[in-house]
Residue frames as qw, qx, qy, qz and C-alpha x, y, z in Angstrom:
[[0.444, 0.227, -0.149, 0.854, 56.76, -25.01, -4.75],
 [0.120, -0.758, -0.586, 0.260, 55.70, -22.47, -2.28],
 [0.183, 0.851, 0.166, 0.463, 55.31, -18.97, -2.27],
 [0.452, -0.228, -0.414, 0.756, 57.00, -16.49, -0.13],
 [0.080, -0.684, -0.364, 0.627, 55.48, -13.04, 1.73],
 [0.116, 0.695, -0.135, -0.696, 56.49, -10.63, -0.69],
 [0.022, -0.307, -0.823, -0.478, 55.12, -12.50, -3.81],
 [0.081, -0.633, -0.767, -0.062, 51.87, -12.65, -2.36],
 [0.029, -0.801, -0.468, 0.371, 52.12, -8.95, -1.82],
 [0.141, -0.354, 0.527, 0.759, 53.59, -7.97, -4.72],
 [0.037, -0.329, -0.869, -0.367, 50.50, -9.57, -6.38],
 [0.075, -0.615, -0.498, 0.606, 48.41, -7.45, -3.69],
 [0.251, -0.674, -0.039, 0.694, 49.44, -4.49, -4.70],
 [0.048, 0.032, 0.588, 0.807, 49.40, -4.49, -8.44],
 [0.209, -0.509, -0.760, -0.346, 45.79, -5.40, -8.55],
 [0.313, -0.867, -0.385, -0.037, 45.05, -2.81, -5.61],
 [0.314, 0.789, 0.133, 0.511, 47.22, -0.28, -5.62],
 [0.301, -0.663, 0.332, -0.599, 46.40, 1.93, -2.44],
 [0.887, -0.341, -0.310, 0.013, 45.98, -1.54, -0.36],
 [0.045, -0.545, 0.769, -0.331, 48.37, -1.31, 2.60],
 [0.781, 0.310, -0.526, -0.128, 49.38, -5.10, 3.08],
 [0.334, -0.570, 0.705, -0.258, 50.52, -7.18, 6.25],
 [0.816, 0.219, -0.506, -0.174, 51.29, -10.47, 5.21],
 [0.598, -0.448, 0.624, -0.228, 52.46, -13.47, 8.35],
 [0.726, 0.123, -0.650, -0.189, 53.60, -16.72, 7.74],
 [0.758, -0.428, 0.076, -0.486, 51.79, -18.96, 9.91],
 [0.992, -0.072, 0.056, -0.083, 54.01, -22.12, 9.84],
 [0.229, -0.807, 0.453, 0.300, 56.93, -21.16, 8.81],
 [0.597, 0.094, 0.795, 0.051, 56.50, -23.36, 5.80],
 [0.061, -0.076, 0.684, 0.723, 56.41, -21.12, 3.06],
 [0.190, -0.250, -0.760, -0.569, 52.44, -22.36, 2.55],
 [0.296, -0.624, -0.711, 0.135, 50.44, -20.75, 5.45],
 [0.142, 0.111, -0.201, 0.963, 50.32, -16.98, 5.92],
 [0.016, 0.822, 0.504, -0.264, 47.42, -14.83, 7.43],
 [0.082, 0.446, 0.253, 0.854, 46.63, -11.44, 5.37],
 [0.116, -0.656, -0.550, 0.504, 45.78, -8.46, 6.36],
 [0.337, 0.041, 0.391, 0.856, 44.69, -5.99, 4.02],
 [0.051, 0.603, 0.352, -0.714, 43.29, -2.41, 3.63],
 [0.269, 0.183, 0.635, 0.701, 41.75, -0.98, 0.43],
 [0.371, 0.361, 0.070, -0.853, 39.46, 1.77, -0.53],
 [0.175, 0.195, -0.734, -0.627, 38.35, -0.93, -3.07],
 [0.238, -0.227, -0.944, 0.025, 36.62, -2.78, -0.87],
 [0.391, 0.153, 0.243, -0.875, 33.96, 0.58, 0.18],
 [0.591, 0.240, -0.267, -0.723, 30.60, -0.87, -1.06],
 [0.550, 0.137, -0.820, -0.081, 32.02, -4.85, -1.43],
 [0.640, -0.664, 0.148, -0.358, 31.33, -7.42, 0.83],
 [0.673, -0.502, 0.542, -0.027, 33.41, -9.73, 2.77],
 [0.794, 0.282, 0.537, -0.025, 32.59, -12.22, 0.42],
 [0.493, 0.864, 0.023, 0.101, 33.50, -10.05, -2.61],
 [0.138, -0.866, 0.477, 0.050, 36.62, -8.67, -0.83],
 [0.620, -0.442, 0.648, 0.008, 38.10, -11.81, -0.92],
 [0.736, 0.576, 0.353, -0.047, 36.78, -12.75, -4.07],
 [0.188, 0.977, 0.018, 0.104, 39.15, -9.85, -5.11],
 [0.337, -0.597, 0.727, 0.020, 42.62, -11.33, -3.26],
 [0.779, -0.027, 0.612, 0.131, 42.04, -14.59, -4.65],
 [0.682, 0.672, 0.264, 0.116, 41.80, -12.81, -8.24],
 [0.124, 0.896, -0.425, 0.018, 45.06, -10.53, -7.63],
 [0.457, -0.616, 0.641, -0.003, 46.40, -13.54, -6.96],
 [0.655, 0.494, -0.368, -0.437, 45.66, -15.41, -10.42],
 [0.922, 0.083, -0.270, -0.264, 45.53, -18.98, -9.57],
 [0.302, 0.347, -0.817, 0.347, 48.16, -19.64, -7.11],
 [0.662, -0.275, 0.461, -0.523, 45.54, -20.48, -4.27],
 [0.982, 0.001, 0.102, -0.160, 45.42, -23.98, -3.85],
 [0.811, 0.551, -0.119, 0.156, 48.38, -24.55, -5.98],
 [0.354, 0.444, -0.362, 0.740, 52.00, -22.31, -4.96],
 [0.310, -0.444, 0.283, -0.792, 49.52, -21.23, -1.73],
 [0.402, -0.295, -0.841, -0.211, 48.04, -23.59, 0.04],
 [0.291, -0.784, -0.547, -0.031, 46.30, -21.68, 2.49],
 [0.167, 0.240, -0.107, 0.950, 45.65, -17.88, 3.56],
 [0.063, -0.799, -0.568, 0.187, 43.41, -16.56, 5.92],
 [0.107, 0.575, 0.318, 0.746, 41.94, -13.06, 4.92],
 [0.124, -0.731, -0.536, 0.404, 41.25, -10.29, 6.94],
 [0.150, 0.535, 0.430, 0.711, 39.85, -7.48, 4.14],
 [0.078, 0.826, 0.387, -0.402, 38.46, -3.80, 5.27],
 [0.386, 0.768, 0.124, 0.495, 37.99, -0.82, 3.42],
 [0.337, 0.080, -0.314, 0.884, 40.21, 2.34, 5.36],
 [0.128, -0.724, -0.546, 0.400, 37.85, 4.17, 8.17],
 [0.111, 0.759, 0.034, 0.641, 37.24, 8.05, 6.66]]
């Protein structure tokens, strides 16, 4: 079963709050979107971490309800 846009950023957003969220589907298939997503959470994190962080707000649907997202994570410029 796939997921749709505003799941996956409805999940965003609980787990980060302030995150402003752009969310594409890439295939039109329900199971490919590209993220884009802003967070003061990610000051300090890296890449690696940021993402670390989407895959956990997103509590085991990767692979599964998702089958693929590409990430693009920053913190917000001061």
């Amino acid at each position: 079963m796939a997921m749709n846009a505003s799941e996956i950023e409805r999940l965003i957003r609980e787990a980060l709050p302030d995150a402003r969220v752009e969310i594409r589907d890439l295939a039109g298939d329900g199971d490919h979107y590209a993220a884009n997503v802003v967070s003061s959470s990610f000051k300090g994190k890296s890449r690696v971490q940021q993402h670390q962080m989407i895959y956990a707000a997103l509590k085991g649907r990767m692979g599964g309800e998702l089958h693929a997202l590409a990430l693009q994570t920053s913190a917000p410029e001061d």
